[in-house]
C-alpha positions as CSV (number, residue, x, y, z in Angstrom):
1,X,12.5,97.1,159.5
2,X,16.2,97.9,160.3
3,X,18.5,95.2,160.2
4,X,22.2,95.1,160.9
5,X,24.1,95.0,157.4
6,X,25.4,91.3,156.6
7,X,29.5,91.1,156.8
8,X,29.3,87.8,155.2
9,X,28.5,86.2,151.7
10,X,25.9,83.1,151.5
11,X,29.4,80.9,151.2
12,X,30.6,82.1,154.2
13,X,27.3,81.6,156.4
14,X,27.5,78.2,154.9
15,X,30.9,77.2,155.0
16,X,30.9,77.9,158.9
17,X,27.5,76.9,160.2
18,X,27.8,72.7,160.7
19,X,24.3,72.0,159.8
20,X,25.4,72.7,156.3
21,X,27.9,70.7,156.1
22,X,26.3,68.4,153.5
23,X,25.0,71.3,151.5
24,X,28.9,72.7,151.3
25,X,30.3,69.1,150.1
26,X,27.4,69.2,147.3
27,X,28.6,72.6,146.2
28,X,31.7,72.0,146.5
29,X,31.0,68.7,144.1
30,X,29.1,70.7,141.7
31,X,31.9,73.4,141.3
32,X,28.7,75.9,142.9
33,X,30.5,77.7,145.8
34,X,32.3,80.4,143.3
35,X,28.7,81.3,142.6
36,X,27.7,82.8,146.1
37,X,31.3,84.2,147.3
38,X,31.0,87.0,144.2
39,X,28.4,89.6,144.4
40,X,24.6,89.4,143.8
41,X,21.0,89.7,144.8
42,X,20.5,85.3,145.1
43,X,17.4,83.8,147.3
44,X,18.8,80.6,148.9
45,X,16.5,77.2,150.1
46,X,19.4,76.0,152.0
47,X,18.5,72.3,153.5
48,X,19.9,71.1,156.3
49,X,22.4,68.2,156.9
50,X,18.8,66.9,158.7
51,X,17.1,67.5,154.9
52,X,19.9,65.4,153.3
53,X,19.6,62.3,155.5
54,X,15.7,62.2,154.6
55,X,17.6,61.3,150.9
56,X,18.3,57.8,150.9
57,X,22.4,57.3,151.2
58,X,22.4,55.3,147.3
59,X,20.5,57.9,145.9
60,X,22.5,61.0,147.6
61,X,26.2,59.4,146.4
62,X,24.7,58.9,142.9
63,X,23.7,62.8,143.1
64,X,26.9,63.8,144.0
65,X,28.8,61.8,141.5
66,X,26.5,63.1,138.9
67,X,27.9,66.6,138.5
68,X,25.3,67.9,135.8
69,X,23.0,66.3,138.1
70,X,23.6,68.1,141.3
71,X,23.8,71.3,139.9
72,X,20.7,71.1,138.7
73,X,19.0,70.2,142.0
74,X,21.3,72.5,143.8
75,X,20.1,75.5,141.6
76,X,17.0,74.6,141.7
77,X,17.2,75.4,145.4
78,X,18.1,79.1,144.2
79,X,16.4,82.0,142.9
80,X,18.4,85.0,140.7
81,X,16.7,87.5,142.8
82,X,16.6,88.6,146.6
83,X,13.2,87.6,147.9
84,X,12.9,88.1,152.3
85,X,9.8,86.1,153.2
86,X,7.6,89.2,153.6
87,X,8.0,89.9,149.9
88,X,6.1,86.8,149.2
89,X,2.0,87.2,148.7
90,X,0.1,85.3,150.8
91,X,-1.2,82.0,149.1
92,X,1.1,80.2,146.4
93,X,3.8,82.4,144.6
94,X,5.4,81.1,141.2
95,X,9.4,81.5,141.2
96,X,11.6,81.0,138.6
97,X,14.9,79.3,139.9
98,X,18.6,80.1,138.5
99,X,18.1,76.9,136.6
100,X,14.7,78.0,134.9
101,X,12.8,75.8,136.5
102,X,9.2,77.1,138.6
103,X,9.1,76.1,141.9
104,X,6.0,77.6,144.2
105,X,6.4,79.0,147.4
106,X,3.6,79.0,149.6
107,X,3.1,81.9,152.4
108,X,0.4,81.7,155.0
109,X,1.0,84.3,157.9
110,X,4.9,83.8,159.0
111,X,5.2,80.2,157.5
112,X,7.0,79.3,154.1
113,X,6.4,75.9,152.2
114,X,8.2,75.1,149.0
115,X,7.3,72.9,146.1
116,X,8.8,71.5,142.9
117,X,8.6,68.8,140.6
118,X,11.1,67.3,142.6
119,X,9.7,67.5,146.3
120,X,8.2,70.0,149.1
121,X,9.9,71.5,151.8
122,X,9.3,73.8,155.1
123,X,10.6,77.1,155.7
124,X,12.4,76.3,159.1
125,X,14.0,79.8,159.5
126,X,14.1,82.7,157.5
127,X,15.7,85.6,156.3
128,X,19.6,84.9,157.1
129,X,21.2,88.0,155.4
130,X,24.4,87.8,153.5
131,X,26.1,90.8,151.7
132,X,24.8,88.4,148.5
133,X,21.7,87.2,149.0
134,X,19.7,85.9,151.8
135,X,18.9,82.7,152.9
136,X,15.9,80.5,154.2
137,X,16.8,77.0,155.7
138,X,14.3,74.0,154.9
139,X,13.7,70.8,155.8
140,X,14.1,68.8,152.7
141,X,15.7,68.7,149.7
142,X,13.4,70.0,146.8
């Protein structure tokens, strides 16, 4: 396929889309957004401000008060490596996340399901390009 090149980096397509807004303030928190404005090939679970509020509010201001905390649920949300969905084999796929930790990502036709230890997650869209990376939006924090 031919796609336009991306003019933007993964902190930019964040920064200005408002359904991230939550997602910017917990990078933000965890000192993160440095990470995807410099160069690189990063694969991005990015949940929603919709994904957030499933979190319950205690439990979400603990997590971002907890900076060692947060960036280890943020990056497990990341992989060091640029992965499009159709570059995922049908049935489960093992990742390893920036943080080290295996998550699998399910593919079954055009659909995307995450799982970690921590939760699973549905591939609402995919394939936002950025001149870093590329990002798939979910439902739920992983």
């Amino acid at each position: 396929r031919a796609y336009p090149k991306p003019s933007q980096t993964i902190a930019e397509i964040v920064s200005e889309n408002e359904n991230f807004s939550t997602l910017l303030a917990a990078l933000e928190a965890a000192g993160l957004t440095g990470v995807f404005t410099e160069p690189g090939r990063y694969t991005v679970f990015a949940p929603t401000n919709a994904a957030f509020e499933k979190v319950p509010s205690s439990d979400l201001n603990a997590l971002l008060g907890d900076k060692e905390g947060l960036t280890a649920v943020l990056t497990r949300h990341v992989l060091p490596k640029l992965k499009p969905a159709d570059a995922f084999f049908f049935g489960p796929n093992k990742v390893k996340t920036l943080n080290g930790e295996k998550i699998t990502v399910s593919r079954y036709w055009r659909q995307l399901n995450v799982n970690s230890s921590a939760g699973a997650a549905f591939v609402e869209m995919q394939d936002i390009r950025a001149t870093n990376g590329i990002i798939h939006v979910i439902d739920a924090v992983i």
